[in-house]
C-alpha positions as CSV (number, residue, x, y, z in Angstrom):
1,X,-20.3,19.3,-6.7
2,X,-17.7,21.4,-7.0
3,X,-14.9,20.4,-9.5
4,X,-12.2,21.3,-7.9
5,X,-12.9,20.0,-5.0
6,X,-12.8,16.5,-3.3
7,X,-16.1,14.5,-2.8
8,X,-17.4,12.6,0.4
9,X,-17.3,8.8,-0.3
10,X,-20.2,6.8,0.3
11,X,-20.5,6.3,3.8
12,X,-20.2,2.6,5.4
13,X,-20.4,1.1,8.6
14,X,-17.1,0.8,10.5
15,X,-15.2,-2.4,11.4
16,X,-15.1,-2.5,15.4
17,X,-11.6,-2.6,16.8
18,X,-11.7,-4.4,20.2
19,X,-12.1,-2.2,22.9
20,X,-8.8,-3.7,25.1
21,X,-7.1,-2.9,21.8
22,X,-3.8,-0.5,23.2
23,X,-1.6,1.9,21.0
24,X,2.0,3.0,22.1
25,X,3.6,5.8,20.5
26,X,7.4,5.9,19.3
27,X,10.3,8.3,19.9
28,X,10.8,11.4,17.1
29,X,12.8,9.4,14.5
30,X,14.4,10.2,11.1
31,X,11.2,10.2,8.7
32,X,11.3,7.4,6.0
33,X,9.7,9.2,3.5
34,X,10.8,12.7,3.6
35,X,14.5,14.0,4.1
36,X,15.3,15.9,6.8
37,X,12.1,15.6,8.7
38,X,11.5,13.6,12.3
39,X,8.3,11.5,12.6
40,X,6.6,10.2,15.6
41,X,4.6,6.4,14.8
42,X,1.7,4.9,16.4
43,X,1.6,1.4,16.7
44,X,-1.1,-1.0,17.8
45,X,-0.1,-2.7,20.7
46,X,2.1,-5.6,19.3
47,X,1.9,-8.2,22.5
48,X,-2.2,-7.9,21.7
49,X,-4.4,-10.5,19.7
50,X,-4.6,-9.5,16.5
51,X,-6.9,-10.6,13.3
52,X,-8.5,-10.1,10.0
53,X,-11.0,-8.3,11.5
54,X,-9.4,-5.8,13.6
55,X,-6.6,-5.5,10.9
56,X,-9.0,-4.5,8.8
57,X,-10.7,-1.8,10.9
58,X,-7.5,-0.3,11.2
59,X,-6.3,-0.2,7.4
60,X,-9.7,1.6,7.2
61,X,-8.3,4.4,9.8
62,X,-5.3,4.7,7.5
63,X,-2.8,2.2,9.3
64,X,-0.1,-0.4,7.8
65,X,1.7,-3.6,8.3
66,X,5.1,-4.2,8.7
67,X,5.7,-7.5,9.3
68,X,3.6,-8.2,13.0
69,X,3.7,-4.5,13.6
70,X,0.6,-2.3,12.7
71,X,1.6,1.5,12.4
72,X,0.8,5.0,11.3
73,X,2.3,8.1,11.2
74,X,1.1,10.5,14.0
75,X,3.5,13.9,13.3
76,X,2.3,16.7,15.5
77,X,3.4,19.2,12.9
78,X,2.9,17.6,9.7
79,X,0.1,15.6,7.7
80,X,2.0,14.9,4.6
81,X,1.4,11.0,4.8
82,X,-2.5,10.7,3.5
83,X,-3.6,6.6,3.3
84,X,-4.7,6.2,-0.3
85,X,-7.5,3.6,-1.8
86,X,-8.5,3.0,-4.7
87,X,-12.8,2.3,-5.3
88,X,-12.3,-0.5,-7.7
89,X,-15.7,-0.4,-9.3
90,X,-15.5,3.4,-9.8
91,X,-11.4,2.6,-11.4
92,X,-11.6,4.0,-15.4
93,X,-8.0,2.9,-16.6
94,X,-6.7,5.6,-18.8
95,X,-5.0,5.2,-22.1
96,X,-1.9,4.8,-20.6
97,X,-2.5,2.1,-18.0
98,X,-5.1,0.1,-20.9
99,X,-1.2,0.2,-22.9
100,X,0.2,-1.0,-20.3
101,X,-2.1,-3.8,-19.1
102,X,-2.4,-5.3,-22.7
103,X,1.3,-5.7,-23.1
104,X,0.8,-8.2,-20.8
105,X,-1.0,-10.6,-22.4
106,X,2.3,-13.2,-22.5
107,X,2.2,-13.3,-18.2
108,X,0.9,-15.7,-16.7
109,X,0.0,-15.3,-12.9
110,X,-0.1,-17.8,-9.9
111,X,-1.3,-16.9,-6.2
112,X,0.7,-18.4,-3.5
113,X,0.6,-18.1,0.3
114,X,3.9,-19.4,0.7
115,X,6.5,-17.1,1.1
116,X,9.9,-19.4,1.1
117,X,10.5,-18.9,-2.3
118,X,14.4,-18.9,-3.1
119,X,13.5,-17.9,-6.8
120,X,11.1,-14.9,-5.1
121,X,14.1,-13.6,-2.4
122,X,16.7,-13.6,-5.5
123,X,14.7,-11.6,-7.3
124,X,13.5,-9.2,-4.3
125,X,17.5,-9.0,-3.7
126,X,18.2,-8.1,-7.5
127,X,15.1,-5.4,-7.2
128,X,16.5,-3.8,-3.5
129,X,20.5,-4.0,-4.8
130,X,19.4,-1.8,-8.2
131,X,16.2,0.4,-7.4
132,X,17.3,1.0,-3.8
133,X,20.8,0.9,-3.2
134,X,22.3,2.4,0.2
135,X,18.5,2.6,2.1
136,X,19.4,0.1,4.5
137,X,17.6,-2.4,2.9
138,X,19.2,-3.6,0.0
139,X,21.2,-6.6,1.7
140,X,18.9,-8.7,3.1
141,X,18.8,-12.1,4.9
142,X,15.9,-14.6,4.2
143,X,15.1,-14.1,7.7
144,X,14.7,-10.2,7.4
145,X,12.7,-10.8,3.8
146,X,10.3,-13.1,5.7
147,X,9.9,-10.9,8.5
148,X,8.9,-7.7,7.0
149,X,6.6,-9.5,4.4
150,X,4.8,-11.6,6.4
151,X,3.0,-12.2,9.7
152,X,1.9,-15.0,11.6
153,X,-2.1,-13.7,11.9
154,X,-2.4,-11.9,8.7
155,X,-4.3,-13.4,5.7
156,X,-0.7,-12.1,3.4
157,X,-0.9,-13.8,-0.6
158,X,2.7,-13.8,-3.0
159,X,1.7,-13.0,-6.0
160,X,4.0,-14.8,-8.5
161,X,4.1,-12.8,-12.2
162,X,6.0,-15.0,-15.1
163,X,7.2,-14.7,-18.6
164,X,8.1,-17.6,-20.7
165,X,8.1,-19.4,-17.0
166,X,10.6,-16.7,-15.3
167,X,9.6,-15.0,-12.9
168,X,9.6,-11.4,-13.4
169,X,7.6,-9.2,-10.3
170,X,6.3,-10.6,-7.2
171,X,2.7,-8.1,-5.2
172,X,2.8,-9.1,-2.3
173,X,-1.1,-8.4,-0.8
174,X,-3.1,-8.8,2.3
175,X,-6.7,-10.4,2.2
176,X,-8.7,-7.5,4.0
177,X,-12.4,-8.1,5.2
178,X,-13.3,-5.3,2.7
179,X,-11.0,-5.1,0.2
180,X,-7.0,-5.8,-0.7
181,X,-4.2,-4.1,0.7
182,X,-0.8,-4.0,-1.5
183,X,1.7,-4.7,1.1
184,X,5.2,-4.5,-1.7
185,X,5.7,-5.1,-5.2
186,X,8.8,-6.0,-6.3
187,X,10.2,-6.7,-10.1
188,X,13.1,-7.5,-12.4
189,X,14.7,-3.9,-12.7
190,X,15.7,-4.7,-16.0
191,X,12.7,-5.0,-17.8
192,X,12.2,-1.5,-17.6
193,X,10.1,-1.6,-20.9
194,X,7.1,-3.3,-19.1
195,X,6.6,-1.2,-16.5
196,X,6.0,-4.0,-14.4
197,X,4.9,-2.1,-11.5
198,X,2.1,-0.4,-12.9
199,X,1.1,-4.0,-14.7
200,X,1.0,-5.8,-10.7
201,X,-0.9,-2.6,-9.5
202,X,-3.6,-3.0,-12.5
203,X,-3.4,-6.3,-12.3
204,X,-4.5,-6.0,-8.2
205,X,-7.5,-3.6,-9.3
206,X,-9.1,-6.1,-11.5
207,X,-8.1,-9.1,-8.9
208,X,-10.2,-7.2,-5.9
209,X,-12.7,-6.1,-8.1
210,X,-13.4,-10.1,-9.4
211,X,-13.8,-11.0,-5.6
212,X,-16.1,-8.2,-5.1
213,X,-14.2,-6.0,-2.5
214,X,-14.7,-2.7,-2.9
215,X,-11.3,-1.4,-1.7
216,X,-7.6,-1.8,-3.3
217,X,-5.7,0.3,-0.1
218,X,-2.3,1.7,-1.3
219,X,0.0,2.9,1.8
220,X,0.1,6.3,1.6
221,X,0.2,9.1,-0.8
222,X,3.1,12.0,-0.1
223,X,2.5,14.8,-2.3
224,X,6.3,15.3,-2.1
225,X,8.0,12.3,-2.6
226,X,8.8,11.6,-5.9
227,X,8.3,7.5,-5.2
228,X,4.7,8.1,-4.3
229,X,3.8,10.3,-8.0
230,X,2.6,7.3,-9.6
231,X,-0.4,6.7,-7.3
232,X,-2.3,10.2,-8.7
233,X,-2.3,8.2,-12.1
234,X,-5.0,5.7,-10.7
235,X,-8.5,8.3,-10.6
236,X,-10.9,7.7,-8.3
237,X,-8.5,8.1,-5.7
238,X,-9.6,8.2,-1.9
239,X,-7.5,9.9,0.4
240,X,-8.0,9.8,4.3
241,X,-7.6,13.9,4.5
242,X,-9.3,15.6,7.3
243,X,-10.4,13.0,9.4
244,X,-12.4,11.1,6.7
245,X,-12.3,9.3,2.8
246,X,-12.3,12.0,0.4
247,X,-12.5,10.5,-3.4
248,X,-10.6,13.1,-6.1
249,X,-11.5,12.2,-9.9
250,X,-9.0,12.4,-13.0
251,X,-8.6,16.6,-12.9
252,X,-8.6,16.8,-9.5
253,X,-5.2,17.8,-7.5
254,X,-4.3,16.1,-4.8
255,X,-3.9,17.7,-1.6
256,X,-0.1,18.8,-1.0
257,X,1.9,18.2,1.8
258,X,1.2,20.2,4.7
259,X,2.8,21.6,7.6
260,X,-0.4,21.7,9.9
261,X,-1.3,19.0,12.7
262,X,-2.8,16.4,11.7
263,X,-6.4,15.2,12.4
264,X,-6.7,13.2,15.4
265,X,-7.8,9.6,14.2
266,X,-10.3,7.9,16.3
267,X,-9.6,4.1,17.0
């Protein structure tokens, strides 16, 4: 294979969607990831059934969660947003991320599926107020914290990181029927020293690879937003690019953003 050049993942049956299963397309809108762009989303049809199962199927075809609503971006003239996931058994931390994970060795880690945590909204407050000022969502209501972390059908676990008994980052993650998805992590900004975002995310890799899932799905990666660099740091990295997986190795570049349309996804 070439070097420079992406490689075809291994190939694997795909999750059925139910056929009934109906997708509605939004207005152009002010793109959340780029400035000055519009975006058109897709959303599966939020008055229809939804599980695991076809939840899963459609993380596999690159879509999200947002609270109850299942999306993706559909821009007829760009294709910046590619879904990213990471192969976990094929994951070589480098020397870096093996730094990062062993500072760690003091936090102590507790799964939860409850999401009413007063202690957990402070902190997401403290995170949004200092990381995210002025993006509309760094005032939040218990009510709006619950409703865009959570949802009534999906499988969603808090995952509660401490230190001396504080708690210090919260990853929030979906239970997929093949692999994880990382919905929103969330730390104390002030303990800028432990990079406490990269810990969660390493922390997720070894978590799906102990329940033997192959998959730790990311959101997506934008080659030109600056809040999406750290994903190229975890290699093997799969990118839904052209209509399928492609995996890019440690070396490889990452495909930049692009202003052709986008590959029609089949659901």
């Amino acid at each position: 294979m070439n070097a420079n050049k992406p490689g075809q993942t291994d190939s694997a049956p795909s999750l059925r969607l139910p056929t009934e299963l109906a997708f509605y397309a939004s207005a152009p809108h002010d793109c959340g990831y780029l400035p000055d762009k519009t975006a058109i989303t897709v959303f599966a049809d939020p008055e229809a059934p939804m599980d695991m199962s076809a939840y899963s199927a459609l993380v596999e075809l690159g879509f999200r969660r947002s609270g109850s609503h299942v999306y993706t971006p559909h821009c007829p003239h760009c294709s910046a947003c590619l879904p990213a996931r990471l192969p976990v058994a094929r994951f070589a931390p480098n020397r870096n991320q093996r730094r990062n994970f062993d500072r760690g060795t003091d936090i102590t880690v507790h799964i939860t599926e409850d999401g009413d945590s007063d202690e957990a909204f402070a902190l997401y407050r403290r995170y949004l107020g200092q990381r995210h000022p002025g993006g509309g969502m760094d005032d939040p209501s218990p009510e709006k914290y619950r409703e865009f972390l959570s949802s009534p059908w999906a499988h969603t676990e808090f995952v509660h990181f401490r230190r001396q008994g504080r708690l210090i980052a919260v990853a929030v993650q979906d239970v997929l029927s093949r692999g994880l998805s990382s919905v929103y992590t969330f730390f104390d900004p002030d303990l800028t020293g432990l990079s406490l975002g990269r810990y969660a995310l390493l922390w997720q890799i070894h978590e799906t690879r102990r329940r033997g899932l192959p998959w730790l799905f990311l959101g997506y990666w934008i080659a030109a937003s600056p809040k999406m660099a750290y994903k190229q740091e975890y290699r093997p990295i799969e990118l839904f690019h052209q209509g399928r997986w492609q995996s890019y190795s440690r070396g490889q570049a990452l495909p930049g953003q692009t202003c052709a349309p986008p590959t029609k996804k089949t659901v």
